[in-house]
C-alpha positions in Angstrom: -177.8 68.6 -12.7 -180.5 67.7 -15.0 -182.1 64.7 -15.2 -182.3 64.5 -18.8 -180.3 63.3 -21.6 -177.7 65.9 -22.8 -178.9 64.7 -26.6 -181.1 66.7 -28.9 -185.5 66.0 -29.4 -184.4 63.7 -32.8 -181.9 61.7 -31.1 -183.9 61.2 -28.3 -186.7 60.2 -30.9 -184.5 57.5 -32.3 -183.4 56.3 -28.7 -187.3 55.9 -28.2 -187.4 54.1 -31.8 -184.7 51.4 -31.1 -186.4 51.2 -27.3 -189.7 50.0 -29.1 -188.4 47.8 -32.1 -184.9 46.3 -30.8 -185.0 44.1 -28.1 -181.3 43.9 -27.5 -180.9 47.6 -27.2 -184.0 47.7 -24.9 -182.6 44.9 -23.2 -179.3 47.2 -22.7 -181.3 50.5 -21.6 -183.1 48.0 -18.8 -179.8 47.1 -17.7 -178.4 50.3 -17.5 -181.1 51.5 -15.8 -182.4 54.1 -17.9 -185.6 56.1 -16.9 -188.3 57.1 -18.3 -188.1 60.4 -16.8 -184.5 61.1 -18.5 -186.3 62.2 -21.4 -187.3 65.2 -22.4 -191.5 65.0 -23.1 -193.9 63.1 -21.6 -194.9 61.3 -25.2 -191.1 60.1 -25.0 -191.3 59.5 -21.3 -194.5 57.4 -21.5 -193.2 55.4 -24.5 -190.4 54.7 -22.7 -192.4 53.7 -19.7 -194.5 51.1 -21.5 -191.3 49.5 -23.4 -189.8 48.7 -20.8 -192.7 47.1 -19.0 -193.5 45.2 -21.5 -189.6 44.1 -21.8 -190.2 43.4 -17.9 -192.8 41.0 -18.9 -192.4 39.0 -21.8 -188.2 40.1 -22.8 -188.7 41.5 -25.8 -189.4 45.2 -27.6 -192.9 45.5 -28.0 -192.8 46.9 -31.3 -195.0 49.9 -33.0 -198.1 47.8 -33.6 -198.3 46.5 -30.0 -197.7 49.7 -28.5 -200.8 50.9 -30.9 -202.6 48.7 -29.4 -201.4 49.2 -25.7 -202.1 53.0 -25.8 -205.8 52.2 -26.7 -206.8 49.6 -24.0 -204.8 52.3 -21.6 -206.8 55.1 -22.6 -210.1 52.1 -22.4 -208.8 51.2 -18.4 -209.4 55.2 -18.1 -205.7 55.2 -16.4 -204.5 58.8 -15.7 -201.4 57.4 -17.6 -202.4 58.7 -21.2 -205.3 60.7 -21.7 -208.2 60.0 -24.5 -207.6 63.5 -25.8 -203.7 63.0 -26.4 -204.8 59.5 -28.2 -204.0 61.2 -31.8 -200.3 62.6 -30.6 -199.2 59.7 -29.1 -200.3 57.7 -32.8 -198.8 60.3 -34.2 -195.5 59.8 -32.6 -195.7 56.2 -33.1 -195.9 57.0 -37.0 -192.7 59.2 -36.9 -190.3 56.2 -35.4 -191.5 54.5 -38.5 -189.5 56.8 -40.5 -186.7 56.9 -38.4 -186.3 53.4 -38.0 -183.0 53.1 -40.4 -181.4 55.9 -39.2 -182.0 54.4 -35.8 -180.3 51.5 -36.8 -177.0 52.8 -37.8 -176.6 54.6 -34.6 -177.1 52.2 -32.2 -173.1 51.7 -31.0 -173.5 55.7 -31.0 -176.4 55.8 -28.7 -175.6 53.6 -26.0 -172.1 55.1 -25.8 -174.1 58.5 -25.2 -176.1 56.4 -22.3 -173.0 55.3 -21.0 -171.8 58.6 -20.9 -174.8 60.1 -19.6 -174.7 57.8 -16.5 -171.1 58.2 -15.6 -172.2 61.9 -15.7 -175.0 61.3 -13.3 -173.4 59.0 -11.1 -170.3 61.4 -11.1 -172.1 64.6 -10.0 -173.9 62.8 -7.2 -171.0 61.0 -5.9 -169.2 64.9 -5.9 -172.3 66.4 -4.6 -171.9 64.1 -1.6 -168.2 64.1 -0.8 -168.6 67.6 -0.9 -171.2 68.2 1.5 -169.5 65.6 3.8 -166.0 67.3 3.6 -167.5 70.6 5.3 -168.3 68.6 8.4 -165.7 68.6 10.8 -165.9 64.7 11.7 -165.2 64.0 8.1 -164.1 60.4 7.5 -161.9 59.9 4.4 -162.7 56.3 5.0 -166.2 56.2 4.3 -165.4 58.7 1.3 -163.5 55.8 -0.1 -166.1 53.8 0.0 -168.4 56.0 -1.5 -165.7 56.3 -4.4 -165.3 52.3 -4.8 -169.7 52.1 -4.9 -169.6 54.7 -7.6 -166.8 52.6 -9.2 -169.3 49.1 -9.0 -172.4 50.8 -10.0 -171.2 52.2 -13.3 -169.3 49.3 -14.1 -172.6 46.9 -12.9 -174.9 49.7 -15.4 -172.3 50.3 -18.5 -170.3 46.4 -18.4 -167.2 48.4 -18.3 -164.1 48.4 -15.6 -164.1 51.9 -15.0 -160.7 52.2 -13.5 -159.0 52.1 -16.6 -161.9 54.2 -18.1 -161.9 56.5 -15.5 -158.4 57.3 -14.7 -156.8 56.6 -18.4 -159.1 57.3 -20.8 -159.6 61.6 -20.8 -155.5 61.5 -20.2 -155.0 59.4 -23.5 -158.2 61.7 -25.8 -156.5 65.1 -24.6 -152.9 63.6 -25.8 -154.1 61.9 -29.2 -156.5 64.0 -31.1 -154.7 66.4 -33.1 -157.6 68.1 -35.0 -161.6 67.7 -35.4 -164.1 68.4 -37.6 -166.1 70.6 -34.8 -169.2 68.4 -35.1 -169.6 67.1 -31.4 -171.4 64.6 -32.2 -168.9 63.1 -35.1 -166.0 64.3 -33.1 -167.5 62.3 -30.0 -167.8 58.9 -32.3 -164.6 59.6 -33.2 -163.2 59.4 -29.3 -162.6 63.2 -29.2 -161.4 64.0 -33.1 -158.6 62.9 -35.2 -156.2 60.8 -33.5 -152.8 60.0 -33.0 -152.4 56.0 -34.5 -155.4 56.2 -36.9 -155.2 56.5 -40.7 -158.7 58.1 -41.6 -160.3 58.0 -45.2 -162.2 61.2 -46.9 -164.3 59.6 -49.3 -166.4 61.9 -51.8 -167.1 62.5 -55.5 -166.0 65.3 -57.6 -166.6 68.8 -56.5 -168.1 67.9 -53.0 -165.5 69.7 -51.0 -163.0 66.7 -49.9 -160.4 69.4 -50.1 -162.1 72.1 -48.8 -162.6 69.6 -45.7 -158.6 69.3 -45.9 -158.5 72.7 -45.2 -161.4 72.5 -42.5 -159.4 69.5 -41.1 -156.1 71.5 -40.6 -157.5 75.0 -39.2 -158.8 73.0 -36.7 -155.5 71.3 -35.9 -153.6 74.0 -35.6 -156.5 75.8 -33.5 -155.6 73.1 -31.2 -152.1 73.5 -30.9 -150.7 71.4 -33.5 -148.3 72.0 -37.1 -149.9 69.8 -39.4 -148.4 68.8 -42.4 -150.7 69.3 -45.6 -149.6 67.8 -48.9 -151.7 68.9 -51.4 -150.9 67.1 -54.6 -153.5 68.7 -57.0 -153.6 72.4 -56.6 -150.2 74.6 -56.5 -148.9 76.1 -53.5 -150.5 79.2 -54.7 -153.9 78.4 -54.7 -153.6 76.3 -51.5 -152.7 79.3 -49.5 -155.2 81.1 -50.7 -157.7 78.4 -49.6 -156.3 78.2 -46.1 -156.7 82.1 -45.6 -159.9 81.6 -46.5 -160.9 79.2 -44.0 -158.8 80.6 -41.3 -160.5 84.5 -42.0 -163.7 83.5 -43.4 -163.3 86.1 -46.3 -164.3 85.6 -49.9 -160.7 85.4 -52.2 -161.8 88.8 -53.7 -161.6 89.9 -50.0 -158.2 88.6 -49.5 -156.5 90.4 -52.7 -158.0 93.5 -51.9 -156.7 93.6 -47.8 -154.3 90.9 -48.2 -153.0 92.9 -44.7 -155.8 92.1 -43.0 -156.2 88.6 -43.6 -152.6 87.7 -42.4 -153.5 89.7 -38.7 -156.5 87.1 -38.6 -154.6 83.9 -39.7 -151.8 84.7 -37.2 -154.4 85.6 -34.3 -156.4 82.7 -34.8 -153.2 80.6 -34.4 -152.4 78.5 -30.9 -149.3 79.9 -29.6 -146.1 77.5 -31.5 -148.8 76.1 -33.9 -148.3 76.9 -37.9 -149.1 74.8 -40.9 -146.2 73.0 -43.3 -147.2 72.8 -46.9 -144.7 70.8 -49.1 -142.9 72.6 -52.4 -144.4 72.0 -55.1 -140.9 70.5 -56.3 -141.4 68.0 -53.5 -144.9 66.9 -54.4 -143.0 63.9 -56.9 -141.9 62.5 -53.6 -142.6 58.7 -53.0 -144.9 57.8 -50.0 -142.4 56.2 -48.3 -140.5 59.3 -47.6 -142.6 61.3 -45.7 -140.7 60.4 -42.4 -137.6 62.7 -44.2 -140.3 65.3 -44.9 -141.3 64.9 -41.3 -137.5 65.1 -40.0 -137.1 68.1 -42.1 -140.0 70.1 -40.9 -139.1 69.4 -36.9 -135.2 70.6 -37.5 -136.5 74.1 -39.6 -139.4 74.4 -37.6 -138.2 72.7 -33.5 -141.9 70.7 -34.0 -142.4 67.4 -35.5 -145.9 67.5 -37.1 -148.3 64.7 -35.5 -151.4 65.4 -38.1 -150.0 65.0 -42.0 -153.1 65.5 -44.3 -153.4 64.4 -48.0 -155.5 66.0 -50.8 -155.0 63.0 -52.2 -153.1 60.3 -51.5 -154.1 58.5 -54.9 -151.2 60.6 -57.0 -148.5 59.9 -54.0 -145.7 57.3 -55.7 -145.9 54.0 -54.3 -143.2 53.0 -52.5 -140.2 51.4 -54.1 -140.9 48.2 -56.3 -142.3 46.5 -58.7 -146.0 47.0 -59.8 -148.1 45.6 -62.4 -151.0 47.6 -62.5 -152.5 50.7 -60.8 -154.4 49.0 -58.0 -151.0 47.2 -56.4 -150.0 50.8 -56.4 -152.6 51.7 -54.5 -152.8 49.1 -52.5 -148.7 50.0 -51.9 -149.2 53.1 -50.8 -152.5 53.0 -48.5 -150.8 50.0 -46.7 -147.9 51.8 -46.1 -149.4 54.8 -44.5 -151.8 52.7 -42.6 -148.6 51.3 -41.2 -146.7 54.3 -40.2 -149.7 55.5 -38.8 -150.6 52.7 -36.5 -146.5 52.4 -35.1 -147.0 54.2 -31.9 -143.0 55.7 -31.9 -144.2 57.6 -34.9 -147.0 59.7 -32.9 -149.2 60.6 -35.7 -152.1 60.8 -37.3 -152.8 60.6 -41.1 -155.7 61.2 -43.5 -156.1 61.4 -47.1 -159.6 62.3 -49.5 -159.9 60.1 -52.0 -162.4 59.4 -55.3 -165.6 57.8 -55.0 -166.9 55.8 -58.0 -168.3 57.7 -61.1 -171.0 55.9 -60.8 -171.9 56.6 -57.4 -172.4 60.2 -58.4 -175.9 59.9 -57.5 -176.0 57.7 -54.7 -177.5 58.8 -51.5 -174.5 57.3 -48.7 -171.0 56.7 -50.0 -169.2 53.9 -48.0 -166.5 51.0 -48.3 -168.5 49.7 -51.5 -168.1 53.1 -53.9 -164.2 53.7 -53.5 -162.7 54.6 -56.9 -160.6 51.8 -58.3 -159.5 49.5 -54.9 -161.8 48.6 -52.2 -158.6 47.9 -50.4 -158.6 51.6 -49.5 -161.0 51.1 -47.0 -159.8 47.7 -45.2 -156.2 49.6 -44.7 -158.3 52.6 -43.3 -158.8 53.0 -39.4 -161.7 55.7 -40.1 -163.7 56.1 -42.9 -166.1 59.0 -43.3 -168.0 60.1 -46.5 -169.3 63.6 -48.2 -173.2 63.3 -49.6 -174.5 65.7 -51.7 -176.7 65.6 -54.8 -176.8 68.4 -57.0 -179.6 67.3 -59.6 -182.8 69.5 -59.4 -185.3 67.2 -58.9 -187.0 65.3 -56.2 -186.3 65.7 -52.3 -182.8 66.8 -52.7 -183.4 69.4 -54.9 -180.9 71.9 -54.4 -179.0 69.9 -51.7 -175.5 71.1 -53.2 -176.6 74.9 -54.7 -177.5 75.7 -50.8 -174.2 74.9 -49.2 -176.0 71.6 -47.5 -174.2 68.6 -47.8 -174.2 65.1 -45.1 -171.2 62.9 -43.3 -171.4 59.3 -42.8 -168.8 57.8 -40.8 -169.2 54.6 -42.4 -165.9 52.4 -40.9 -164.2 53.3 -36.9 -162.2 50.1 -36.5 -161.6 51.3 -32.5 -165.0 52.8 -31.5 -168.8 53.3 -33.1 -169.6 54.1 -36.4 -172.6 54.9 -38.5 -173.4 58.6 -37.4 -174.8 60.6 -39.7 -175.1 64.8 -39.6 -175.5 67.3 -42.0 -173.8 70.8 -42.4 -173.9 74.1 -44.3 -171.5 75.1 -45.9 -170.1 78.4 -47.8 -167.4 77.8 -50.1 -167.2 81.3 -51.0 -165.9 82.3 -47.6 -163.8 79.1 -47.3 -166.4 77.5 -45.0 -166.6 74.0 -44.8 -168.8 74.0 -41.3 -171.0 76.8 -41.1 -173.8 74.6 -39.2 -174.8 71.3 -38.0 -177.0 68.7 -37.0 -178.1 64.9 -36.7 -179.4 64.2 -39.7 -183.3 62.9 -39.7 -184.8 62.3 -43.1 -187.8 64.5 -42.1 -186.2 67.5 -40.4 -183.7 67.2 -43.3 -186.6 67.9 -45.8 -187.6 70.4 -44.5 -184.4 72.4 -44.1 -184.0 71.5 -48.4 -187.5 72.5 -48.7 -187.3 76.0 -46.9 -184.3 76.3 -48.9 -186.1 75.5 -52.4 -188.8 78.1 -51.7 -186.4 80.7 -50.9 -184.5 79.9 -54.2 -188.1 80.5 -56.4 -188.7 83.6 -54.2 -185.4 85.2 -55.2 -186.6 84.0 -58.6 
């Protein structure tokens, strides 16, 4: 098994950034017992190195400046350690964690789960490289493989802070059981504790024409590519038109496509189902329904269908009908109904998982992150929310982002995970045309970003 992390040259790059400017995390990688040789360069590698000496030494990250400063009177001792000609690249390097500083920042809880999980990893495989080895001889001791196990068992706990009985033996049982779909970004769906799960109530927040309900669809191929019959209540578009959109994301054809080998695209919806899985849509008749009877709607689907949906997803939730009573103005019945489906959500006997898009803030149009502060009309949509997670695009034609939208790019901020990290950031491509909501991905960094809009922007004026 490799010794290095299983995490791509930017993340890395950021782990190196917080490593040099925040002490706490640094204080958690020397705990943990992270190497310098786990990374993937030997800029990153000595970096590394020299943080966490000078951690060792005074408790504290040594910052950009100091390490400037460090690197020269290395290269002035003439220590093999860094090399007078590499003087420029290592300042160089130093210059980039400047930029990635904030993005840093916001992963943090992201990046030492991905330590954790890299040392479980390590510690696993050697522990199974030994009992393996050992259970070939024919004087094997089971009782000294147990206490090979229980060691393993103390050192990750000692490294990560975490009993890992429960973790161990519990945890992969209860992620295979409660996610019921995913947005088939690892590393959102890995923030997210494996995808969309069973007991959360998750928030889609965007502004118009962003794809919130293309990500509905997005949202529901991949739950029933997992086995699942989720329920989709789409309360702005007719039946019609939704069904359309779902064959379009399940075939990756263009509408045009569809109409003209409407044949075809059924074979490839029905083969790209999991055996037993379909998707429910409501009647249009029963869109009027009031929130507080989708447990009916769900009773109705398991007797017609013999499978209760556990993943119900709203396109959006803001038109639902509060629940019975008395309101006095539109925010106490939005407020009504985002507190009632947080509720039903969270009650475990009701074994499912619910999400809804909803309207960010005119004025927020422009506005590089969305989060809990540009909800349309009632912030309380976020504090009832177990998940929120936000579509960024910018479609005016100047500056950095020129084009963002025009390209099919677009980012996702996971803003709010009340049960596990948040603040991950990644872009995508998209192609609406062929129903695509994920057509690539990666962790977004400001620079690499650029340059993706950039190459973009130059092929738009060559086709011009």
């Amino acid at each position: 098994m490799s010794a290095k992390f299983e995490l791509g040259r930017d993340a890395q790059t950021q782990i190196i950034c917080l490593m040099v400017t925040d002490s706490k995390f640094l204080e958690q990688c020397v705990r943990r017992k992270i190497k310098p040789e786990y990374f993937s360069s030997s800029v990153r590698q000595t970096i590394a190195r020299l943080a966490i000496s000078h951690y060792k030494k005074f408790f504290a990250a040594p910052g950009i400046n100091n390490l400037i400063e460090t690197i020269g009177e290395v290269i002035a001792s003439r220590s093999p350690l860094i090399r007078e000609e590499d003087q420029e690249k290592y300042i160089a390097f130093l210059g980039k964690l400047e930029f990635v500083g904030r993005e840093a920042s916001a992963n943090t809880l992201f990046f030492l789960d991905q330590i954790d999980t890299f040392i479980k990893r390590r510690i696993v495989h050697n522990l199974t490289s030994s009992l393996a080895r050992e259970t070939e001889i024919p004087s094997f001791d089971p009782n000294q493989a147990l206490v090979k196990v229980r060691t393993a068992l103390r050192e990750v706990e000692e490294r990560t802070g975490t009993s890992e009985i429960e973790s161990l033996l519990e945890s992969p049982l209860d992620q295979e059981r409660d996610a019921v779909s995913r947005f088939n970004i690892p590393a959102l769906d890995r923030a997210l504790g494996g995808g969309l799960c069973v007991g959360s109530f998750i928030l889609v927040l965007g502004y118009t024409s962003v794809g919130k309900s293309w990500c509905a669809s997005h949202l529901v191929k991949h739950a029933a590519r997992l086995g699942e019959t989720p329920l989709l209540i789409d309360l702005e578009r007719s039946n019609r038109q939704v069904r359309l959109r779902l064959r379009m994301c399940f075939t990756g054809m263009t509408s045009r496509e569809i109409r003209q080998d409407s044949r075809r695209a059924s074979e490839v919806v029905e083969k790209s189902m999991v055996k037993k899985s379909n998707v429910i849509l409501l009647s249009d008749d029963e869109k009027s329904m009031r929130v507080d009877e989708l447990p009916n709607i769900l009773d109705k689907v398991e007797k017609k269908y013999g499978r209760r949906p556990r993943f119900v997803m709203i396109d959006s939730a803001d038109d639902f009908t509060p629940p019975e009573g008395r309101y006095r103005e539109k925010i106490e019945r939005h407020t009504a109904t985002y507190t009632w489906l947080k509720n039903y959500a969270k009650e475990e006997e009701n074994d499912v998982c619910i999400c809804t898009t909803t309207q960010a803030q005119r004025k927020a149009e422009h506005k590089l992150w969305l989060s809990s502060g540009n909800v349309g009309e009632d912030i309380n949509k976020v504090r009832k929310a177990t998940v929120g997670i936000s579509i960024n695009t910018i479609s005016r034609q100047d500056g950095d982002f020129a084009l963002e939208a025009q390209k099919g790019f677009a980012r996702l901020f996971l803003f709010k995970n009340t049960d596990g990290p948040f603040g991950t950031r990644v872009w995508i491509k998209r192609d609406f045309r062929i129903g695509q909501f994920v057509l690539d991905w990666g962790l977004y960094n400001w620079l690499e970003y650029r340059e993706l809009l950039r190459e973009a922007a130059s092929q738009e004026s060559d086709e011009l």
